[in-house]
N, C-alpha and C positions, 0 to 999 in steps of 0.2 A: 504494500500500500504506500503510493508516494506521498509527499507531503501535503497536495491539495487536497487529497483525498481524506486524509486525516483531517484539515480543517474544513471542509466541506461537510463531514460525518459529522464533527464538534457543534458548528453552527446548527445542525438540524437539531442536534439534542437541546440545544439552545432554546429553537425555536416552539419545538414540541412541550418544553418542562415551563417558558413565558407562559403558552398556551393556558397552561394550569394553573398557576400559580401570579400572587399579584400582591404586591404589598399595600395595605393601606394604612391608615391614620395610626390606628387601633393594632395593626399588626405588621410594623411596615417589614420589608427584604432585605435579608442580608446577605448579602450578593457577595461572591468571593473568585479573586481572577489571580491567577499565578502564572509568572513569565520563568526565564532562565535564572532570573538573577536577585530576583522578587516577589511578595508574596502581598496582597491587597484586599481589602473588605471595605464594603459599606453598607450604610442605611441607608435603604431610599425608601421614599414612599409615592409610588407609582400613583395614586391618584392626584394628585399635583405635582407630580414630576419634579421631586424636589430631590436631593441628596442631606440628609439628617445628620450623618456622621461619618467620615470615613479615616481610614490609618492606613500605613501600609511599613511595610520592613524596614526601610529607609530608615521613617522620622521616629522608628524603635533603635535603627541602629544610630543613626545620629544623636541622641540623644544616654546612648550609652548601652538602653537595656536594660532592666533589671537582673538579668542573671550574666549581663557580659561583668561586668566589676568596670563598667569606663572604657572597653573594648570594642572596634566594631564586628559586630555579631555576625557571621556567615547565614546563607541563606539553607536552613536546615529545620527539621519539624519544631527544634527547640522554639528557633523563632516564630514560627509559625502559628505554635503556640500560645505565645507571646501576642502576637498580634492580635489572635480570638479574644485573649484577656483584654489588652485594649482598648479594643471595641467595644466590649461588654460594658467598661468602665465610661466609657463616651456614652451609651446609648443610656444606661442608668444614671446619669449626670442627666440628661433630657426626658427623665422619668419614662423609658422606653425598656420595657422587663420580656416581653412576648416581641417575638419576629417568626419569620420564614425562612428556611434555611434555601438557597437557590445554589448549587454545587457550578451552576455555567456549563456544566455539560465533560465537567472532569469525572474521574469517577472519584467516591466517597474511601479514599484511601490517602496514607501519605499525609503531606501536607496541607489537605483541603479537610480530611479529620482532625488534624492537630487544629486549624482551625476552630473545629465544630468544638473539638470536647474544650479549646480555650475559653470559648465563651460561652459555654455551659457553666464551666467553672467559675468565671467570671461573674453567673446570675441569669443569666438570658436563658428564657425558655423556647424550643424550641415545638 
């Protein structure tokens, strides 16, 4: 399978899991996208097309990290799950406790779990 094909395949899972799912007021999405080098979450709330909260690896590594000691932190589940925490801590500052989990069309392994269970941990219901 080349590589368009793999994003071609990605997008449709995309398309099909929007289909279902939709973040609103009351329960907005918390939508998660992972690059080579990087790892990204937000809130959004799809009925007025807002973006509520978002973090990503970077401004955890920039800023130290809680588990680097003042180090920048590689792009690894640790951080990842770091970033779930986060999030969780953003969205419960905006008195936001219930979301939707939306994976993008990755699969629920890896990096995009350390995710989920960081912001589980963090409070957020899923």
């Amino acid at each position: 399978m080349n590589f368009m094909n793999k994003l071609q395949s990605r997008k449709k899972r995309i398309r099909r899991t929007r289909a279902k799912i939709s973040g609103t007021i009351e329960r907005p999405r918390l939508c998660v996208f992972r690059s080579l080098q990087h790892v990204y979450a937000q809130i959004v709330d799809d009925e007025n097309g807002k973006i509520i909260a978002s973090i990503d690896s970077r401004k955890i590594s920039a800023k130290g990290g809680s588990a680097s000691g003042g180090k920048a932190v590689k792009n690894d589940i640790g951080m990842a799950a770091l970033v779930g925490e986060e999030i969780a801590k953003l969205s419960i500052a905006k008195k936001i406790s219930k979301v939707v989990f939306d994976k993008r069309g990755y699969k629920y392994h890896g990096k995009v779990k350390a995710i989920a269970e960081g912001a589980r941990k963090g409070g957020l219901v899923f």
